[in-house]
C-alpha positions as CSV (number, residue, x, y, z in Angstrom):
1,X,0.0,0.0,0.0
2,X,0.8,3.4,-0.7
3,X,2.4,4.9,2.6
4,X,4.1,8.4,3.9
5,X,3.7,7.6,7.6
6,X,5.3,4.4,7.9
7,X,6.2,2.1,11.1
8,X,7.9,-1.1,12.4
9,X,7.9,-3.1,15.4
10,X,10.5,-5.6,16.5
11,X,11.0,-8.0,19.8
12,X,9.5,-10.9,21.7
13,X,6.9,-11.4,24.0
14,X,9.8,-12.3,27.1
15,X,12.6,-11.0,25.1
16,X,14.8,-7.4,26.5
17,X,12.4,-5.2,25.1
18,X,9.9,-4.1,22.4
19,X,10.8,-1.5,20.2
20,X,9.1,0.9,17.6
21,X,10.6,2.8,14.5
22,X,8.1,5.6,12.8
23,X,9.0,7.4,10.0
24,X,7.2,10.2,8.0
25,X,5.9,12.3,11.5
26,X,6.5,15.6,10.5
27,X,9.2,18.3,12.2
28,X,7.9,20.5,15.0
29,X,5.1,18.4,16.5
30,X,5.4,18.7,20.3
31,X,5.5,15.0,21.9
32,X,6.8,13.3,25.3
33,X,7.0,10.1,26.6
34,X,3.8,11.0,28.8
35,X,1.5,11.6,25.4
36,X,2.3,7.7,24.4
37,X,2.0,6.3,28.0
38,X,-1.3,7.4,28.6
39,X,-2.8,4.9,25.8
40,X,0.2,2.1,27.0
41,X,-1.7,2.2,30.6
42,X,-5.3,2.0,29.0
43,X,-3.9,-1.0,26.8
44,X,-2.9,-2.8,29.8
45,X,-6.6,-2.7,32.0
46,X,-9.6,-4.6,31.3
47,X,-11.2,-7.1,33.0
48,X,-10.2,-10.8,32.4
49,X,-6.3,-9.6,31.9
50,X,-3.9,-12.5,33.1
51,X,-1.1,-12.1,35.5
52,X,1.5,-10.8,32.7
53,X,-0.2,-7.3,33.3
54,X,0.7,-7.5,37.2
55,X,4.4,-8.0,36.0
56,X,4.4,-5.1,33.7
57,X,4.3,-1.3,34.1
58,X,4.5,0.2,30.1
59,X,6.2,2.9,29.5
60,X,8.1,4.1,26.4
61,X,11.5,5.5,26.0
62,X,11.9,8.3,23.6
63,X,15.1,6.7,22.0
64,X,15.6,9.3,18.8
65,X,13.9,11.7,16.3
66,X,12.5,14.3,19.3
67,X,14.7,16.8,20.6
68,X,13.6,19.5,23.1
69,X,9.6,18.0,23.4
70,X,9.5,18.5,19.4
71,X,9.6,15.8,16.6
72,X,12.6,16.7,14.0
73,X,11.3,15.2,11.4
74,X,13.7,12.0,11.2
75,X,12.5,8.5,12.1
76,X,11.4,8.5,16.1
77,X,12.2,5.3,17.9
78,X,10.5,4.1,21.0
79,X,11.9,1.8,23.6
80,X,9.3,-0.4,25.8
81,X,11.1,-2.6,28.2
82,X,10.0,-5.8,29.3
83,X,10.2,-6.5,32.7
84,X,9.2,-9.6,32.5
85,X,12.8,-10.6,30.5
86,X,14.2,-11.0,34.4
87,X,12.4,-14.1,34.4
88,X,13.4,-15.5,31.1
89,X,16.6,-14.6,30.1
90,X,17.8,-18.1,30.3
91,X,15.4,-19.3,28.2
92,X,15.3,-16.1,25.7
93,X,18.9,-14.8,25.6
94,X,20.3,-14.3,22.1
95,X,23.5,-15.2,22.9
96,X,24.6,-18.9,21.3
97,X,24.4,-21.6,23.9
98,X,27.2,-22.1,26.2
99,X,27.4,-18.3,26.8
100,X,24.0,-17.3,28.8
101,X,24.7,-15.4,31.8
102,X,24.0,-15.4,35.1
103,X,19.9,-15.0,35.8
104,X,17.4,-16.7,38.4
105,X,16.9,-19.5,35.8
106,X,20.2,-20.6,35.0
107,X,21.0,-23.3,37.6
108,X,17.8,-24.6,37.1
109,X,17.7,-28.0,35.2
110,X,15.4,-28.3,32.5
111,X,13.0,-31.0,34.8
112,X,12.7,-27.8,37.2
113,X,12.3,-25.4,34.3
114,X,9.9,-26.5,32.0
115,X,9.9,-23.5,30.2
116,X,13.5,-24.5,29.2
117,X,11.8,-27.4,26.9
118,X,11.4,-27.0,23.4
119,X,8.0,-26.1,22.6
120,X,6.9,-29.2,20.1
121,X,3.2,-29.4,20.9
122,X,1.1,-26.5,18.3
123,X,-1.4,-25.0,19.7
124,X,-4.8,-25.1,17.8
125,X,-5.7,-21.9,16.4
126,X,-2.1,-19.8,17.4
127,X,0.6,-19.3,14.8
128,X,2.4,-22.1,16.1
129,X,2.1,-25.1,13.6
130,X,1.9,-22.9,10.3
131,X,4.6,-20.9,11.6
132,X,7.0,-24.1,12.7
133,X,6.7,-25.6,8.8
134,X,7.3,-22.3,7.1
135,X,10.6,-21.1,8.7
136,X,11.6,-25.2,9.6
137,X,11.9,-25.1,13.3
138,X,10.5,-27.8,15.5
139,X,10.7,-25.1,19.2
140,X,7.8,-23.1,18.3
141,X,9.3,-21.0,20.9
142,X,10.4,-19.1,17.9
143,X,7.3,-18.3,16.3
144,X,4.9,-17.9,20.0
145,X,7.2,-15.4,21.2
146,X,7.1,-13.0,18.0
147,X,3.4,-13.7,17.1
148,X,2.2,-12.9,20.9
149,X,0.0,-10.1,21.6
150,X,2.4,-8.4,23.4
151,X,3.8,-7.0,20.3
152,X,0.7,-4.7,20.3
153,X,2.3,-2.9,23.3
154,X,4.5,-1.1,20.1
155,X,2.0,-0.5,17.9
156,X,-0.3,0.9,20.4
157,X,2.7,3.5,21.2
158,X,3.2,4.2,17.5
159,X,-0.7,5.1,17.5
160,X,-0.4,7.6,20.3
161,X,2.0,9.6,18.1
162,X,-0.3,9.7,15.1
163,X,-3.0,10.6,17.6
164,X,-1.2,13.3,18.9
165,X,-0.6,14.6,14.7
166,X,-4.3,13.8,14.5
167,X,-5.4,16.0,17.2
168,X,-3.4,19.0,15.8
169,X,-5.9,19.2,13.3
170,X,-9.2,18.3,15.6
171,X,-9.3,14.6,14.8
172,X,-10.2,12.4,17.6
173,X,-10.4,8.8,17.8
174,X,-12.2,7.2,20.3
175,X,-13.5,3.4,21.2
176,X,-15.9,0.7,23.2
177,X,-16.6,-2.4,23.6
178,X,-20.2,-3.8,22.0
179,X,-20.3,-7.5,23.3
180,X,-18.1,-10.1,24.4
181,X,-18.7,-13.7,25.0
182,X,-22.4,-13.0,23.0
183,X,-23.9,-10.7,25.4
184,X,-24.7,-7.4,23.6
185,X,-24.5,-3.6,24.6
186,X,-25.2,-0.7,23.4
187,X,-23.4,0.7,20.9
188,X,-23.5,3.7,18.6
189,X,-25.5,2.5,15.5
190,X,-24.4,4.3,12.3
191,X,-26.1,8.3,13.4
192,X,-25.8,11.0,11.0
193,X,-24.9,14.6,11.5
194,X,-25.0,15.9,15.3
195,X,-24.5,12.7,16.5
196,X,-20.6,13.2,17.8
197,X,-21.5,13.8,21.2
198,X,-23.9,11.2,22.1
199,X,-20.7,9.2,20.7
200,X,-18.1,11.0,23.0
201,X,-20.3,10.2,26.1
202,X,-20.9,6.3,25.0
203,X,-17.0,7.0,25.2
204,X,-16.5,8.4,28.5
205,X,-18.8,5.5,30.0
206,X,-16.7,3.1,28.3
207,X,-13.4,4.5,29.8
208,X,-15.2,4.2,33.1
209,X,-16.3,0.2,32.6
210,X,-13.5,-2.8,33.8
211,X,-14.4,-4.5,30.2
212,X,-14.9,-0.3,28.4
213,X,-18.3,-1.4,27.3
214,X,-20.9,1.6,28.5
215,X,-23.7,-0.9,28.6
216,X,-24.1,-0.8,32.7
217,X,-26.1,-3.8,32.7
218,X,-24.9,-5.7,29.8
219,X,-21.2,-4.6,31.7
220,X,-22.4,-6.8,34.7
221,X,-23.8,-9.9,32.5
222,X,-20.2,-9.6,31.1
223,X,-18.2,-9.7,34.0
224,X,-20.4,-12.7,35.3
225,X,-19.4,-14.3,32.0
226,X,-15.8,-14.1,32.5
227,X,-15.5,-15.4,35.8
228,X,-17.6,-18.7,34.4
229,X,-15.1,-18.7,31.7
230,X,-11.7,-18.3,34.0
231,X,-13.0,-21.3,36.3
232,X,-13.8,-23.5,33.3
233,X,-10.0,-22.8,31.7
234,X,-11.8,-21.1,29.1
235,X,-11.7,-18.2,26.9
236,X,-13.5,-15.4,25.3
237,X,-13.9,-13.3,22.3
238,X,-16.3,-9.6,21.7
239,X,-16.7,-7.0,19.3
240,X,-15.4,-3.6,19.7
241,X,-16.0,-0.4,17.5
242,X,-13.5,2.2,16.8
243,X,-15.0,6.3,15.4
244,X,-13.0,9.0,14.2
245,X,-14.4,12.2,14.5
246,X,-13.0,15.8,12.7
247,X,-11.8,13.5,9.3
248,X,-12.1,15.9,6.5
249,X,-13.5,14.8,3.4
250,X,-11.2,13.5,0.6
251,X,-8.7,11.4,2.4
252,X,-7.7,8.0,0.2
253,X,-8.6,7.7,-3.1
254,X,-10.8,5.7,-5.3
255,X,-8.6,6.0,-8.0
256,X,-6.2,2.7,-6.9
257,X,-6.8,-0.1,-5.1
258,X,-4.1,0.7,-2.2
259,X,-5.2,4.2,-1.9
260,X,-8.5,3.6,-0.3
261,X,-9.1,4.3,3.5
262,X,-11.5,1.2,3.5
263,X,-8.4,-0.6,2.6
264,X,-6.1,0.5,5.0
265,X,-8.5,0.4,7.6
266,X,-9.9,-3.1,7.0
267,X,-6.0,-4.5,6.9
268,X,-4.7,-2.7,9.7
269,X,-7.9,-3.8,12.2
270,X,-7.2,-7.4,10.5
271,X,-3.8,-6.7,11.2
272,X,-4.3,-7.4,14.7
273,X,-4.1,-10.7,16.6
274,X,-6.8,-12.7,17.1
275,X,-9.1,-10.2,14.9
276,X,-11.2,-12.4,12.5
277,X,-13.4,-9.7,11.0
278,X,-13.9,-6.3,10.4
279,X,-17.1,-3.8,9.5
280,X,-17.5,-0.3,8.4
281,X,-20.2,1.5,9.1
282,X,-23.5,-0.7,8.7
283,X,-21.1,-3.6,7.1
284,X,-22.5,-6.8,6.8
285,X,-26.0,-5.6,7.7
286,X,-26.3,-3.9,4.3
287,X,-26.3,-6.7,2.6
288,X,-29.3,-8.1,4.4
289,X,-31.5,-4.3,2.9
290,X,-32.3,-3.0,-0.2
291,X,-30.2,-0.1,-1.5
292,X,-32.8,2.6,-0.5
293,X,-32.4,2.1,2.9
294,X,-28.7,2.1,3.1
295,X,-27.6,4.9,0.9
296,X,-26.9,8.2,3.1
297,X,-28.9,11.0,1.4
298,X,-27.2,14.2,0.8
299,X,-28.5,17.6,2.5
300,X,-26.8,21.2,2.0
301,X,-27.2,23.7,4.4
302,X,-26.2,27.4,2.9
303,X,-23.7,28.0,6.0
304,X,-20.8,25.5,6.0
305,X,-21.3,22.9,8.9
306,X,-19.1,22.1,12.2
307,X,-16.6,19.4,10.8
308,X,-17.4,19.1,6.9
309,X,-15.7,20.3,4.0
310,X,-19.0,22.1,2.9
311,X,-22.5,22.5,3.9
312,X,-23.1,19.0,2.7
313,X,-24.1,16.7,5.4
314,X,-26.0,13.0,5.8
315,X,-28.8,12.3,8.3
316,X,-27.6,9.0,8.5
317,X,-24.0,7.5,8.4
318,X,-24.3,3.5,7.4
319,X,-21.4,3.9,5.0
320,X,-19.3,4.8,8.3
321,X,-17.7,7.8,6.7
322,X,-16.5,6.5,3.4
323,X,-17.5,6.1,0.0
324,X,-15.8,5.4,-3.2
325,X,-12.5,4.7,-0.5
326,X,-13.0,8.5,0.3
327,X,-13.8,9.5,3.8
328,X,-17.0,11.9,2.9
329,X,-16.8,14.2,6.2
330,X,-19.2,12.2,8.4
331,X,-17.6,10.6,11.8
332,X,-15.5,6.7,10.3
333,X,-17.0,3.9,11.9
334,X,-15.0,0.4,12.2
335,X,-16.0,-2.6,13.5
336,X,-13.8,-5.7,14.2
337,X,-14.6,-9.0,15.9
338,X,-12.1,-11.1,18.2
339,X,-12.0,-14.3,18.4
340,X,-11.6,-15.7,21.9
341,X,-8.1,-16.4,22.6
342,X,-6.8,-19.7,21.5
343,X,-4.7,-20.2,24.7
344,X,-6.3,-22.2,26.9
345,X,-6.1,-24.2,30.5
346,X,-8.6,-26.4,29.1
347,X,-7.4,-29.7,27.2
348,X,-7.6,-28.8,23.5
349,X,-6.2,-31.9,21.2
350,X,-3.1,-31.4,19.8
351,X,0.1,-33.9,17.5
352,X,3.6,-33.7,18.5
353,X,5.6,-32.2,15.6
354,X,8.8,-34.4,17.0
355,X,6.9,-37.8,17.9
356,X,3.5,-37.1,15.7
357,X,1.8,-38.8,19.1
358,X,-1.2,-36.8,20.1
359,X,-1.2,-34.8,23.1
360,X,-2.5,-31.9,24.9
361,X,-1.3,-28.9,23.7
362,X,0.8,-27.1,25.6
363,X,-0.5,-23.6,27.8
364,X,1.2,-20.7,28.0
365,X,0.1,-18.1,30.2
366,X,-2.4,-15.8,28.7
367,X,-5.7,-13.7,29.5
368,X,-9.6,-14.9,29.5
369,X,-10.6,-12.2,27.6
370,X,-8.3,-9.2,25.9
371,X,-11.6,-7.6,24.3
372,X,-11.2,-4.3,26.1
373,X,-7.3,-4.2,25.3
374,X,-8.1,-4.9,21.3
375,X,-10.1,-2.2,21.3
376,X,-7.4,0.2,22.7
377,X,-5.4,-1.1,19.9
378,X,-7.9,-0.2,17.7
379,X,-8.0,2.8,18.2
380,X,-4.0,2.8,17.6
381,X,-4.2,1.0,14.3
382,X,-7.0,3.2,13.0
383,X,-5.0,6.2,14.0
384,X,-2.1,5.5,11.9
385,X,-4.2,4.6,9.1
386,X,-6.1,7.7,9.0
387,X,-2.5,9.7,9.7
388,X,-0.8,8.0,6.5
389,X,-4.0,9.1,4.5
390,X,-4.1,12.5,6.2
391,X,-0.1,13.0,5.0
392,X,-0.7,11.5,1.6
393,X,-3.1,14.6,1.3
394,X,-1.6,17.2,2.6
395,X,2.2,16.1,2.6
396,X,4.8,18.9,3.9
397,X,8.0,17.8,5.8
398,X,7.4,20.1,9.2
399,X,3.8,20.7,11.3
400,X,3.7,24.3,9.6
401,X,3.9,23.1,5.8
402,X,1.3,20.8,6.7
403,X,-1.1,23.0,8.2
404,X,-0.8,25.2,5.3
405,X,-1.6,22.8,3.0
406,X,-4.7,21.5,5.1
407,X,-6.1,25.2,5.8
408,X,-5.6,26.1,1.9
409,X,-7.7,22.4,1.1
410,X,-10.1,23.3,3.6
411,X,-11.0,27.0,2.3
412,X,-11.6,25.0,-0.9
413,X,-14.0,23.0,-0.1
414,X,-15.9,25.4,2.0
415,X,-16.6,27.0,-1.0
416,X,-17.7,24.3,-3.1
């Protein structure tokens, strides 16, 4: 795809550290480590969390490309450490065998350690098996470690800086959770114009809830629902939404296939683990209605209106802010669907890869439910998506080029 905010993450779930490289943020953008924190802590709550969130304490080290509080302009690097690597730096050190040093594992003998075995039993539905025959290792150590959720932990600090771009130009991204485990809340629907803050306070409620759904009731039902899944050894999966509002119109393009916002949206959301499917706006509902009562009708008002490009506005939003692979000025709406975690205390059937003897596969510690935590990571993913659009727009190399390039497109379009 087509980029100009661009971003990689590196390191293992119990390795030293996770780190994040970003290139494309643009000079003069004021940022600290306390703007990319603030979403790191809200990744790590939630109700159903397991006990690798009372080991850690997120925080992410400025490492280059900010000088001063300000962003120069050159690729920014970010620094999470894991704490977590005390425990494990017997069993993860990179250092060829023979040459690990000193840690609280090291005189332990492999009967003592079992986390010292190779890992030969897959896990069904983890990257495990698939993994182990495409890059020919029989310790799916090597894939588990790099295809954990933990790796979200840099990609939810990379979405606090294109946040904080975003919000330089009045874009906010906000998120809840809809249902987990089957029981429903209330969500936002797909409201037109005006609706933005009925939408922020479904927010605030959610920021306020242990699993960020602002369903009170359906919250409770929830939390019951866990509990019975935690004693069974069992796991469980939800739907989350993620809105964007202050998106101009005419970000994307329909013009190429990897220029579209739908695009980038749908394979970022997909993007992350354990997400099996992804809406926007009304999604698969649309399908089930005939075309005149999806399409959003187009009003005009003579007076430009709060957040548009023009007086053009919808009464109804079931496209979710985009059309043609445009965003069209109305609040984006995504929708993705978790699958409930595939790590399980409870006996799933699983085949050696060494013996090809059937076993049980082999449990790893690992949360209940990680709904509310996606949904954080939503909002991440959907924020550098929008912030590579919003750049492929407007371009410029510092915050002030930038701005002049958005004001000058937006007294455009106020006039159309």
């Amino acid at each position: 795809m087509l980029e100009k905010l661009r971003y990689l993450t590196t390191g293992e779930s119990h390795g030293p550290a996770l780190i994040c490289v970003i290139e494309g943020v643009p000079s003069n953008l004021s940022l600290s480590g306390e703007d990319i924190d603030r979403d790191l802590i809200r990744r790590q709550r939630g109700y159903g969390r397991g006990g690798r969130m009372k080991i850690e304490s997120d925080h992410a080290q400025i490492m280059s490309g900010v000088r001063h509080g300000k962003t120069l302009g050159s690729p920014i690097s970010l620094l999470i450490e894991n704490k977590d690597w005390e425990n494990w730096r017997h069993i993860m050190n990179p250092e060829p065998a023979g040459e690990i040093h000193e840690s609280p594992l090291q005189n332990q003998s492999p009967i003592s350690n079992p986390k010292s075995q190779p890992v030969t039993r897959p896990r069904p539905g983890h990257a495990d098996l698939a993994g182990a025959l495409k890059y020919n290792t029989h310790d799916m150590r090597n894939i588990l470690e790099r295809s954990s959720a933990r790796e979200t932990a840099a990609r939810v600090a990379a979405g606090a800086v294109a946040k904080k771009f975003l919000a330089e130009f009045n874009i906010r991204i906000v998120s809840y959770v809809t249902e987990i485990g089957g029981i429903k809340g209330q969500g936002a629907g797909v409201k037109g114009q005006g609706a933005e803050k009925n939408l922020l306070a479904l927010f605030k409620q959610a920021e306020a809830s242990p699993v960020r759904c602002p369903d009170k009731e359906a919250e409770m039902r929830i939390i019951k629902k866990i509990d019975e899944a935690m004693k069974r050894g069992d796991t469980l999966g939800g739907v989350f939404e993620v809105m964007a509002f202050g998106v101009p119109a005419g970000l994307g393009s329909h013009t190429q296939w990897d220029r579209k916002l739908d695009a980038k949206l749908s394979s970022s959301l997909m993007s992350i683990q354990a997400i099996k499917g992804v809406e926007i706006g009304l999604g698969v509902e649309m399908s089930r209605r005939c075309g005149s009562e999806v399409m959003d009708e187009i009003f005009y008002k003579g007076s430009r209106v709060r957040g548009q490009g023009s007086g053009f506005y919808r009464k109804t939003n079931n496209a979710g802010g985009i059309e043609g692979g445009m965003s069209n000025g109305m609040p984006i709406m995504v929708r993705a669907a978790m699958k409930p975690i595939p790590t399980l205390k409870k006996p799933l059937a699983s085949v050696d890869v060494i013996t090809k003897k059937p076993f049980t596969a082999a449990y790893e510690r690992s949360d209940v439910c990680a709904v509310p935590a996606a949904s954080v990571i939503g909002e991440a993913v959907t924020a550098i998506a929008i912030a590579d659009s919003f750049l492929c727009k407007f371009g410029g190399d510092s915050m002030e080029e930038v701005r002049r390039n958005y004001e000058g497109y937006m007294k455009q379009t106020g006039k159309f």
